[in-house]
C-alpha angles and dihedrals in degrees: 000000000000122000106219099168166343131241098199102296086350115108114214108203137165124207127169110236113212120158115345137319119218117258116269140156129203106215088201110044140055104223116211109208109197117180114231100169138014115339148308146205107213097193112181132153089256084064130280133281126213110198142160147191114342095008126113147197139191116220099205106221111274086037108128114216150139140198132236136169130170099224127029103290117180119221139173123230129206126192142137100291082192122088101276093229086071098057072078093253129284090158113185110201089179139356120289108198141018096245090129134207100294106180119218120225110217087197098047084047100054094060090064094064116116104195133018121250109029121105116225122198107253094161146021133211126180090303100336134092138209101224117189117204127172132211157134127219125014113349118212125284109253120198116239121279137213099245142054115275125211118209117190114174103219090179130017139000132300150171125211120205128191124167097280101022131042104189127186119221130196131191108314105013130117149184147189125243111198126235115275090022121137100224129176125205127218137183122178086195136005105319121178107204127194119211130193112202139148125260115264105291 
């Protein structure tokens, strides 16, 4: 597992799933498994998810799980990078209730958005949220925000200015735009975006 980088408290890290992992739980953090590459069996003891390229879980804290995969399959993983003491407690020894593992498809969801260029909630994380948009053109200028954006680009190409970079993104890359930046947002074709961000602070 490599560590790549933090959204604010959030740790981004990749890490390539072949065979099993042993079983394990954190009693102090919620884990976001988003598929990069190939697929992946989420088993857990709230049921197992079966996901591939572009879906996504979240494993609540005191959930007891493990990944497997038959062939190398690459997948991000988000979590709280802090000590979790500090995130002021909310411990889960064990789950507390049969809700399951349902996944989450950025693409089906996608096709569910009513209007460009506004981000909707498709997943939460501690106090962050995986937000999808979709557009083509010049995306509204957003003021700057007290907290670190991520930017990963599911679908098209696009470039990302701030005042000092302008970096281009294709299907599957990502960055991160640091809290208080003024950022733009450009795509030549359709592009569906996904965004972590906190919640408003």
């Amino acid at each position: 597992m490599v560590d790549v980088a933090y959204v604010d408290d959030l740790l981004l890290s990749v890490f390539i799933c072949e065979g099993a992992l042993h079983w394990h739980r954190h009693v102090d953090i919620d884990e976001l498994f988003w598929v990069h590459q190939g697929s992946v069996l989420l088993e857990s003891e709230r049921g197992d998810a079966a996901m591939r390229a572009g879906e996504m879980t979240v494993v609540p804290k005191g959930t007891e799980h493990r990944t497997r995969s038959d062939r190398p399959a690459t997948v991000l993983l988000l979590r709280c990078g802090l000590v979790p003491q500090r995130k002021n407690g909310k411990r889960r020894l064990y789950v507390t209730d049969d809700v399951g593992l349902p996944s989450v498809n950025l693409r089906r969801k996608a096709e569910s958005l009513a209007a460009p260029y506004r981000f909707r909630t498709v997943v939460e994380i501690e106090d962050s949220r995986v937000q999808l948009a979709c557009g083509k053109g010049r995306w509204p200028i957003e003021l700057p925000v007290a907290h670190d954006r991520l930017f990963y680009v599911v679908q098209g190409d696009l470039t990302v200015r701030t005042v000092r970079d302008r970096l281009r993104l294709g299907p599957g890359e990502f960055t991160v735009v640091p809290r208080g930046a003024f950022y733009h947002l450009y795509a030549e074709d359709d592009a569906i975006l996904a965004r972590v961000t906190r919640e408003a602070l």
